[in-house]
C-alpha positions in Angstrom: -23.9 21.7 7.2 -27.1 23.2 5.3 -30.3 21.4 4.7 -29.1 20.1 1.2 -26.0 18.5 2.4 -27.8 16.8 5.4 -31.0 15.5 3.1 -29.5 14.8 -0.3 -25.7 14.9 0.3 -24.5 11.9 2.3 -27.6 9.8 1.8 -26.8 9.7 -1.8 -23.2 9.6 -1.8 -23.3 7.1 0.7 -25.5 5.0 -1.9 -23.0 5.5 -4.5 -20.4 4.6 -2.3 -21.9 1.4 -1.3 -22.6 0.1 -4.9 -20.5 2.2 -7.2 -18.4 -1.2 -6.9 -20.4 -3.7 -7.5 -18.9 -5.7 -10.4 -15.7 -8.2 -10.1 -12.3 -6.7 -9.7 -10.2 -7.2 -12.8 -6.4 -8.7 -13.1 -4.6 -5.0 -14.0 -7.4 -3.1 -13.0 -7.1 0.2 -12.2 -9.2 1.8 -9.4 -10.9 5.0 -11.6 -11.9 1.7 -13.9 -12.7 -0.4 -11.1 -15.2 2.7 -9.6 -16.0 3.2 -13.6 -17.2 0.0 -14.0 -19.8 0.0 -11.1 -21.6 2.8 -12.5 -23.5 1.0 -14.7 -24.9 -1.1 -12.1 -25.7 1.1 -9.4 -27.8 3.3 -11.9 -29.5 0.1 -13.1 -30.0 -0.8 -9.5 -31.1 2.9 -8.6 -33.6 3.2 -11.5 -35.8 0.0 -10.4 -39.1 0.6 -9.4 -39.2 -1.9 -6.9 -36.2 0.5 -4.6 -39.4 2.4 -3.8 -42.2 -0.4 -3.3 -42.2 -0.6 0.6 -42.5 -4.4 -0.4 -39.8 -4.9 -1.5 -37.6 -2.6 0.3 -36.1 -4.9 3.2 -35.2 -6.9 0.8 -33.3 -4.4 -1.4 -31.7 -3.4 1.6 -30.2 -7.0 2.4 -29.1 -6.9 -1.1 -27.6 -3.7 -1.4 -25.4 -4.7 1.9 -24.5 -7.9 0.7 -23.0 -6.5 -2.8 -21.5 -3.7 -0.5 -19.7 -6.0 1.5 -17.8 -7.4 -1.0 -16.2 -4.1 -2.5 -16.3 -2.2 0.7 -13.7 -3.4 3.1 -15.8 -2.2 6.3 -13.6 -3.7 8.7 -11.3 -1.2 7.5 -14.0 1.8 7.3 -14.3 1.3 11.3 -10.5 0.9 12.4 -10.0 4.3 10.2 -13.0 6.0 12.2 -12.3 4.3 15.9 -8.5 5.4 15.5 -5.4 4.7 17.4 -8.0 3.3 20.2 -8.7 0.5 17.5 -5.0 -1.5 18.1 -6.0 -2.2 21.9 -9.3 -3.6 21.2 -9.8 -7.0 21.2 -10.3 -9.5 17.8 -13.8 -9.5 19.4 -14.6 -6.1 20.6 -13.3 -4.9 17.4 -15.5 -7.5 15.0 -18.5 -6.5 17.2 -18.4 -2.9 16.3 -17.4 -3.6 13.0 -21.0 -5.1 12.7 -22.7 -2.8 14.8 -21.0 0.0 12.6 -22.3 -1.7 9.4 -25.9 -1.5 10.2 -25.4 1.6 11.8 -24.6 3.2 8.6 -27.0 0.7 6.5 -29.8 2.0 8.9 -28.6 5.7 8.5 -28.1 5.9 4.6 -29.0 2.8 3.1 -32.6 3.2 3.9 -32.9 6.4 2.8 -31.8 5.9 -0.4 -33.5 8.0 -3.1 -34.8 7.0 -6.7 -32.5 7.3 -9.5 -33.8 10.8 -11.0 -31.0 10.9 -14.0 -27.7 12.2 -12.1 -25.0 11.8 -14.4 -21.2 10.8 -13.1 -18.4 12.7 -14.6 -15.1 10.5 -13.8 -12.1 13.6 -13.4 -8.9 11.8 -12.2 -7.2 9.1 -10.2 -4.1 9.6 -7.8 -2.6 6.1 -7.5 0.1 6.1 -4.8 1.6 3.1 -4.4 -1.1 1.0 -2.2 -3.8 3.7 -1.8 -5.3 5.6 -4.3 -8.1 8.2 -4.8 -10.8 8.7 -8.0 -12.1 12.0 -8.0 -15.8 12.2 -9.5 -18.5 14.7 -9.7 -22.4 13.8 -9.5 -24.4 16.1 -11.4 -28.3 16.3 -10.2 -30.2 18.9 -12.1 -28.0 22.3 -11.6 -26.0 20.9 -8.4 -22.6 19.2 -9.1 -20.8 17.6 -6.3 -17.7 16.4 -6.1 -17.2 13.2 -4.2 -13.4 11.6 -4.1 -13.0 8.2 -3.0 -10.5 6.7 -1.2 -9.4 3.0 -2.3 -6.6 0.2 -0.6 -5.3 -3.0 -2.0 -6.5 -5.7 0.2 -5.7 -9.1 -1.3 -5.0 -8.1 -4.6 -7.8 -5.6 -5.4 -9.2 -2.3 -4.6 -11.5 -2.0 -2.2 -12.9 1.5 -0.6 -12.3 2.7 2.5 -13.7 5.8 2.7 -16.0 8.2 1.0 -15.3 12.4 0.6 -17.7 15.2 -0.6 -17.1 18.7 -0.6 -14.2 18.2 1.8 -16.4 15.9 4.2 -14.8 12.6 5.2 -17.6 10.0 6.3 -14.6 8.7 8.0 -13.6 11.9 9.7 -17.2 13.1 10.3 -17.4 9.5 12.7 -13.9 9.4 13.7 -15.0 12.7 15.9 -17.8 11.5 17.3 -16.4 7.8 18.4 -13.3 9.8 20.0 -15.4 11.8 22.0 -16.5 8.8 23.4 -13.1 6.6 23.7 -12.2 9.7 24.8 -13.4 9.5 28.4 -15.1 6.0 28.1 -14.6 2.5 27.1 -15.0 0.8 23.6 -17.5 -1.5 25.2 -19.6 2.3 26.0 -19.2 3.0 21.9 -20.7 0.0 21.2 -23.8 0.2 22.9 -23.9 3.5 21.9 -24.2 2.0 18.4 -26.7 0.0 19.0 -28.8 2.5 21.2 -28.8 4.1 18.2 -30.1 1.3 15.6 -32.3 0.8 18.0 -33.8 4.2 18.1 -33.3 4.6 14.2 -35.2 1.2 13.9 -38.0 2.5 16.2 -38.2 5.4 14.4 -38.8 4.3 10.7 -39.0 6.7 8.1 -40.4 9.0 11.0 -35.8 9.2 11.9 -34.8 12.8 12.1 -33.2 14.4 8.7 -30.2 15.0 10.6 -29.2 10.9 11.0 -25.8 10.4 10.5 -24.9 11.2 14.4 -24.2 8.8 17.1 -26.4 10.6 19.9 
């Protein structure tokens, strides 16, 4: 993974996948309009001022999670990356990691996310089958284009993301292979305070926290 993928990549297209949702599901609905239709708020929300005022950024941050929660289906974003381990965890072992999960990744890309400098989002196609479907997009920043697919489910009658994809990079795969090295050997109860080992560290850290963040270890 080069420097540009690790700085710009998945901080940004973890942004985009948090928010590029953010407006009410429609009756009909389909999920390139559904992604469509966040666009315009997550550029309006990107192109604040106050995202980069260090007074105002906690409080960005609580916002951002709170509209990402309800267009993100995160419980789903952690069975998909714990695996097959996932069905012999507990209701509570698997809501705790769920949360520890969230602010791992709100800690890893949330607060780095950068101001809006005038990418454009070119929508290419949808794949729709039957329960699941895919929009294919490409974010173009100056003379980089990117192409970022994500990955949608019905859940209770409207589609909500699961999963995020750039240049062939799963954010679900990437941490699927770093929890299995864990369950692997060890216990979910060792994953999750492995998670918040982490937070903690990434918390200590600041905006001191290595480039390289999106890791476990």
């Amino acid at each position: 993974m080069d420097m540009f993928f690790k700085k710009v990549f998945f901080p940004a297209a973890f942004a985009f996948f948090c928010l590029i949702c953010a407006a009410p599901a429609l009756a009909g609905q389909t999920p390139m309009e559904r992604v469509k239709e966040g666009a315009d708020k997550l550029i309006k929300i990107l192109s604040d001022p106050a995202m980069t005022d260090p007074a105002h950024h906690d409080a960005a941050i609580k916002e951002l999670r709170a509209t990402a929660e309800e267009y993100i289906d995160f419980r789903l974003v952690t069975m998909y990356s714990v695996g097959r381990p996932w069905l012999k965890m507990s209701k509570q072992m698997q809501s705790d990691l769920t949360e520890a999960f969230i602010q791992l990744l709100e800690r890893t890309y949330l607060k780095r996310i950068p101001a809006y400098e005038g990418q454009g989002v070119k929508y290419l196609k949808e794949d729709v089958q039957g329960k699941k479907a895919k929009v294919f997009t490409e974010i173009v920043d100056k003379d980089k284009k990117i192409v970022v697919e994500f990955r949608l489910k019905i859940v209770q009658d409207q589609w909500m993301i699961y999963d995020v994809v750039g240049e062939g990079v799963s954010l679900v795969a990437n941490y699927r292979s770093q929890f299995s090295q864990v369950l692997g050997d060890g216990t979910a109860e060792e994953l999750l305070q492995l998670i918040r080992k982490r937070i903690k560290k990434l918390d200590e850290q600041g905006d001191d926290a290595e480039d390289d963040a999106q890791g476990i270890e």
